[in-house]
N, C-alpha and C positions, 0 to 999 in steps of 0.2 A: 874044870873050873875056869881055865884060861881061854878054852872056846866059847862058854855061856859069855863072858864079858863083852865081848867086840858084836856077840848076835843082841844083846839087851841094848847096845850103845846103838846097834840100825834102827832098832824098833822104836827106841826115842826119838832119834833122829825124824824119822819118819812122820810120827806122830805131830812132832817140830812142823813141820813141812806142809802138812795139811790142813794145819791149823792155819797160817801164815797165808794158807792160798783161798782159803773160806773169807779170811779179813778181807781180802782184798775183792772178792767178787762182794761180799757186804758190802764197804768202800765205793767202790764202782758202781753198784746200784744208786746209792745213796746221792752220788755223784750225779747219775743222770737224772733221777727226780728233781732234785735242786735246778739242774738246765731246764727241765719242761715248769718249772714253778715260776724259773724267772723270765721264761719265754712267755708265759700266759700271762706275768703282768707286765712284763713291757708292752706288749700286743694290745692289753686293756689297757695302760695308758695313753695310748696312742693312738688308739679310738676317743676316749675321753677328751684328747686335745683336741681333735679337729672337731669334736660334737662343740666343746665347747668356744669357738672362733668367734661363732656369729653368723650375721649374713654378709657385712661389710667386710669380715677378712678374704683374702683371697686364696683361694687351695696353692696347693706347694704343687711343685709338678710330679714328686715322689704320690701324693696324695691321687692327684688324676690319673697313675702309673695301675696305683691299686686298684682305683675305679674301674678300669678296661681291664685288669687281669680279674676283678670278681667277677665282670659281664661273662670274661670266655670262660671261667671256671663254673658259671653255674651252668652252662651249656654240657658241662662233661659228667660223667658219674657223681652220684653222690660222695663226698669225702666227708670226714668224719671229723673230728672238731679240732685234734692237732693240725690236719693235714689243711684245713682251712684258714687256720690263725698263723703256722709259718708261713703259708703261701702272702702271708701282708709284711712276712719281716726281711731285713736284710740278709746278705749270705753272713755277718761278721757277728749275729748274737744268736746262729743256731750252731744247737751239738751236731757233732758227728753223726750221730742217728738219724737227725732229723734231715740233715743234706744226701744223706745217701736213698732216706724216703724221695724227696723231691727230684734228686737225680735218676730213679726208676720210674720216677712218671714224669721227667722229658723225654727219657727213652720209650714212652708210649707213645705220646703226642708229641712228635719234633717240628711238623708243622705247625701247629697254635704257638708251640711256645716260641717259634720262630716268627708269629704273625707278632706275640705281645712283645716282642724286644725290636720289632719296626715299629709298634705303634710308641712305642717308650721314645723312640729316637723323634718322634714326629710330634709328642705331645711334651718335649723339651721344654717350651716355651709357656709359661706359665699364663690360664685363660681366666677370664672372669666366667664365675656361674652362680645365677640365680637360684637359691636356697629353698625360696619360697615357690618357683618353677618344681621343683624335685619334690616339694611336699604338694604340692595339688596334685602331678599326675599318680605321687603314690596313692591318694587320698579318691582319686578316679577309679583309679582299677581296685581300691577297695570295694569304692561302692558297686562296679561290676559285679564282680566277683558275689556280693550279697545279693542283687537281682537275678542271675544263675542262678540264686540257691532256691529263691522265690520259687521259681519256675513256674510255675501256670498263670500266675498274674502279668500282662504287660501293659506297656504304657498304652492309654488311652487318647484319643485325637481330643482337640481343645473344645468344650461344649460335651465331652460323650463321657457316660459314669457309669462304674460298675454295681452289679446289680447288689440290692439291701433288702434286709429284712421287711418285709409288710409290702412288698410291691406283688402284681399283677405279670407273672411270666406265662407262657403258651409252651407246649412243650411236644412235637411234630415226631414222626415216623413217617418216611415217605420211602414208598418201595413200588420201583417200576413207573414213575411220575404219578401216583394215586396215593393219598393221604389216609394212610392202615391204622394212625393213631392222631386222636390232636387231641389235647386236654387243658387248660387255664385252672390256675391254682396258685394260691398265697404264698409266698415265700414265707416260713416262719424256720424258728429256729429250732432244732430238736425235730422236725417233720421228715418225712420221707416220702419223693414220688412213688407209687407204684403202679405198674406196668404190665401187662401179658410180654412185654421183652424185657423186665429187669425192673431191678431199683437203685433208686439215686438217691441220695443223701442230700436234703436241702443246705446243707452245711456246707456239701462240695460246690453246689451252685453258688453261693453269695461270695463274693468280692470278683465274681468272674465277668468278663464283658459280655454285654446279650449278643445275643444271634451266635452263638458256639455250637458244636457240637460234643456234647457230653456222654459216654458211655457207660451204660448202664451195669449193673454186676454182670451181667452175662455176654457185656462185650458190644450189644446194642448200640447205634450210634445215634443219640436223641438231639434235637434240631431245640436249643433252649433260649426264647425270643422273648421280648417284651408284645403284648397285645395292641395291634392298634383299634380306633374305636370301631372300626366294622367287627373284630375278631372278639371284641367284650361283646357287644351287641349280639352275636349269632352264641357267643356262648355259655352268654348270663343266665341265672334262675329265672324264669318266664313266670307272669300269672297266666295270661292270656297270651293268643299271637301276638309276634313282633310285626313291626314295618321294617321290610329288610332292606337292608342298606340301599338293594337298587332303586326301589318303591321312595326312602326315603331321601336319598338325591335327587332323584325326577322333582319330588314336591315343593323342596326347596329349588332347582331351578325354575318349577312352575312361579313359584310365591318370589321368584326373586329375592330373599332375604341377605341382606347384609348387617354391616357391622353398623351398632347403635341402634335396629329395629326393635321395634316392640309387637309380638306376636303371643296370638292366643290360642291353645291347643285344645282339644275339647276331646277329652279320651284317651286319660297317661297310660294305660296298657299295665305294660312292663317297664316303661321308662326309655326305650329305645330311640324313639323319635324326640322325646325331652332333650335327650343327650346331644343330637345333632344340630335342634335347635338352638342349644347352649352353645355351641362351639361356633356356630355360625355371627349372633348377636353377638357374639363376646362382652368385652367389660363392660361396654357404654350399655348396652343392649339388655331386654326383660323377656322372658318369656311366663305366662301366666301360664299353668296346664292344671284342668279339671278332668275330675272324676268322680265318678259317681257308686264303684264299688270301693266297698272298702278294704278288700283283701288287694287288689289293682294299686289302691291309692300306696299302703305301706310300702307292698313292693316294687311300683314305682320309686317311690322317695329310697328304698334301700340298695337298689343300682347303681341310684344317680351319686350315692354322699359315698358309695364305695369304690366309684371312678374317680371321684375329687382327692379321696385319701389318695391311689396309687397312684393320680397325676402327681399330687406334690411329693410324695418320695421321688419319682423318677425325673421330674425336669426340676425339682426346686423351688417351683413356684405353684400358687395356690390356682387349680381353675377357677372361674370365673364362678359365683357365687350368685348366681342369674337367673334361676328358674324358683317358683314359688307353685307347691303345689296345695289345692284347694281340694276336698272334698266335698262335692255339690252337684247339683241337676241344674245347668242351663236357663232348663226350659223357665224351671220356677225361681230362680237364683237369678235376676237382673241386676237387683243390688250390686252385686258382686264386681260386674265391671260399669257398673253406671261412675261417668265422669271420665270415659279412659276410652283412647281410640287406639285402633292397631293398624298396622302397617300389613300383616296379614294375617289370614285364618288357617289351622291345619284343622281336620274333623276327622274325626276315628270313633267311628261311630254306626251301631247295626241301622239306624234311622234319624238321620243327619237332617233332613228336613223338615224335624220337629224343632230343631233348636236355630235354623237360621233365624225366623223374625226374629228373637231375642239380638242373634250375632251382627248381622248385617248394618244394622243401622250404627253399628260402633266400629265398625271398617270403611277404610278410607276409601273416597270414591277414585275409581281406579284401581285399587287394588286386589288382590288375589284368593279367592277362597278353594283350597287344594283340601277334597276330599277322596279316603282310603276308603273302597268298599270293595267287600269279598267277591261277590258273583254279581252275575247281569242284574237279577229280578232287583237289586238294593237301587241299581244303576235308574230304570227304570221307574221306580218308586221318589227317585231321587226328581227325576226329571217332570213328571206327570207333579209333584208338590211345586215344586217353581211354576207349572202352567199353572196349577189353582190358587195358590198366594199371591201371585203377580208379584213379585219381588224383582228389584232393579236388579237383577243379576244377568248373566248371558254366558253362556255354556260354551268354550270355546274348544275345549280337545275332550276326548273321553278314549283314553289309551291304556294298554295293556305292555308293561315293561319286562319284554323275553331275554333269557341271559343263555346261551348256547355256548358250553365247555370244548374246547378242542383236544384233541390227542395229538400231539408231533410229536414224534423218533423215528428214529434212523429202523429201519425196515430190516427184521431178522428173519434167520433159517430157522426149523424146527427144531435143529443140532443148538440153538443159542449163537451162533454166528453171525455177522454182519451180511446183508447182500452187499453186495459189489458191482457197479454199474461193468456194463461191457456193448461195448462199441461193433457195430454189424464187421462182420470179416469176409469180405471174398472167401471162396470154396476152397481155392485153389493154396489160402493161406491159415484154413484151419486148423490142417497138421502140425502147422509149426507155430501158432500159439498156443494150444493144446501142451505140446513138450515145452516149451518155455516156462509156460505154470508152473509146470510142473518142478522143471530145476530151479524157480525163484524160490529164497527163503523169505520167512515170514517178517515184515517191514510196517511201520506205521503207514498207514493210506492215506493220499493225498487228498488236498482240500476239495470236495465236491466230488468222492470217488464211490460214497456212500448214499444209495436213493432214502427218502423220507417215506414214509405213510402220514398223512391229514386225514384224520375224519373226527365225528362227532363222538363226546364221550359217550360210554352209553351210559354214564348215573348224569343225569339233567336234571334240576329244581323244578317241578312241575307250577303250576298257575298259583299266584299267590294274592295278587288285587286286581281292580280296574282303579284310577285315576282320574278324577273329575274334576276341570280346571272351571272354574267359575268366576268372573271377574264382574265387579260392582259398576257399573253405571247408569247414568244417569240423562233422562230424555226431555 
């Protein structure tokens, strides 16, 4: 009974003991929470104070201290949100814990933290700085930072706009300098190109700048442009032939038209030659253009009002609203331009000199009558009617406008290689540029090191008019 006493007396004791050492690591937790609770609000008051100075207060130099140790600290690992907010406090309001973190990572970086206690001794002296300076370049690299995220949109040159819905784009495949696809089509929304190389989402095309290249699902690289007016003209809905762009340039240099003329067309076609006259007269300027079929007449008029819509989406402004088409026959329709004299005449027409006597006497003397005819015999017929009407007219050219396509590139092997020019060699020095070749490695080739082939394409535009200049005067 006298041994059980002094072993019950350990076992309390004991018991005493452990209890007594659990307080105090409870105690000591409890402790260190309280330090990190009152570190995080001194840290956020002291942010708080210098947000709230103004732009007129001036930084403390402790303030400027912190600025250059955040600069070197976001250059290092990420730290985590204590390790961040003591790195802004002094050594005298952090626990133990928290200096012996900071003290293992100067033993990491003893150089920075040696760079930030030179710049502390150099930035002593307390500077002025502009508030407003610090909010616009942060306010910069915002908006970078949002134009990255853009990414395929960039800024456009002043005058140049990305493409929109309802406009007129061309869309190219070009392999080996020969045109393997070309197509013009409406941008609409919800549409889709489709291709023998892929498809493209009209959605992807709009707000992008023309002339891109865009790839198609299959990787395709599509050439996506705006049409100029040669490229609607060759690839507009047709009733009849066109007058193609060479034909109709020659006529207008024939008829010399400028800006403010008044011109009368006799033969709207397709509306192709309308359109160049329209662009030529511009604002001041009328062009009258008849016809005589009536499937001709609509689809003229539906060319012409579908170039004016995609002008004004694409420049902004309206074209010119200049050309008036008529449905009618010349020959019996005088009415029609009686009172009105023209500056010049275009004629597109299988028998054009049924309708001069009407035309001529309401062309100014001296000026130009430019007619389009298909073969010789029209040519002939044309002329043999001026000797039998005796008409003040005088026949000055009767020409044929040839357009001859050229092929240039650089001159290949059958292997798909370049040739390579080579320079004649003495006998006696063939051996040894032979082995030379041979131990050069493969290098970009110098300028002019590569021969050309020139010749003629072989796909050429075969015969499309003759051109009959005819000019009005008077004996």
């Amino acid at each position: 009974m006298a041994m059980q006493m002094p072993f019950a007396g350990l076992l309390l004791m004991h018991r005493l003991v452990r209890i007594s050492s659990q307080r105090q690591l409870s105690s000591r937790f409890i402790l260190h929470k309280c330090n990190r609770r009152q570190t995080r609000t001194f840290s956020t008051a002291f942010v708080n104070c210098n947000e709230n100075k103004g732009d007129d207060s001036d930084p403390s130099p402790l303030s400027s201290n912190l600025t250059f140790r955040q600069a070197l600290l976001s250059k290092r690992r990420s730290l985590s949100p204590l390790e961040r907010i003591s790195s802004l406090m002094p050594h005298e309001a952090l626990s133990p814990e928290v200096m012996q973190l900071r003290d293992e990572q100067n033993q990491e970086d003893p150089e920075e933290e040696a760079n930030i206690h030179t710049q502390e001794e150099h930035e002593a002296i307390p500077k002025e700085e502009d508030s407003e300076t610090h909010h616009s370049s942060d306010t910069a690299m915002e908006t970078d930072e949002q134009e990255e995220d853009k990414g395929s949109i960039r800024p456009t040159l002043p005058g140049e706009s990305l493409l929109v819905f309802g406009e007129l784009l061309v869309a190219e495949f070009r392999k080996k300098s020969r045109v393997e696809f070309k197509k013009m089509f409406g941008l609409e929304a919800g549409a889709r190109l489709n291709s023998n190389w892929g498809m493209i989402l009209h959605d992807d095309i709009a707000g992008q700048p023309a002339g891109r290249f865009l790839k198609t699902g299959r990787g395709i690289p599509l050439l996506i442009r705006r049409p100029s007016l040669e490229d609607y003209v060759l690839c507009m809905k047709r009733g009849p032939a066109i007058a193609y762009p060479k034909d109709a340039a020659t006529m207008m240099m024939m008829m010399d038209v400028s800006e403010g003329d008044c011109v009368l067309e006799s033969g709207s076609g397709s509306g192709a030659m309308s359109l160049f006259l329209s662009r030529a007269v511009g604002y001041k300027g009328s062009v009258l253009s008849v016809e005589v079929r009536e499937d001709h007449h609509k689809r003229a008029v539906l060319n012409y009002n579908r170039w004016r819509t995609a002008w004004s989406l694409r420049q902004r402004e309206e074209w010119p609203n200049n050309v008036q088409f008529h449905r009618a026959d010349l020959c019996t329709a005088s009415s029609l331009i009686a009172g009105q004299g023209f500056n010049a005449v275009a004629l597109d027409l299988a028998n054009p000199h049924l309708v001069l006597p009407t035309v001529i006497p309401h062309l100014h003397t001296g000026a130009v009558c430019a007619v389009y005819l298909a073969n010789i015999t029209q040519v002939i017929d044309l002329l043999e009617g001026l000797r039998c009407l005796a008409l003040p007219l005088l026949c000055e050219r009767i020409i044929e406008v040839p357009v001859r396509e050229w092929l240039v590139a650089p001159a290949l092997q059958k292997d798909g290689k370049y040739c390579v020019r080579k320079a004649p060699v003495p006998e006696g020095e063939q051996r040894e540029e032979t082995e030379k070749e041979e131990t050069i490695t493969e290098e970009p080739a110098a300028f002019g090191s590569f021969p050309y082939i020139a010749r003629p394409h072989p796909e050429q535009m075969s015969h499309t008019a003759f051109l009959v200049k005819l000019r009005k005067c008077e004996r």
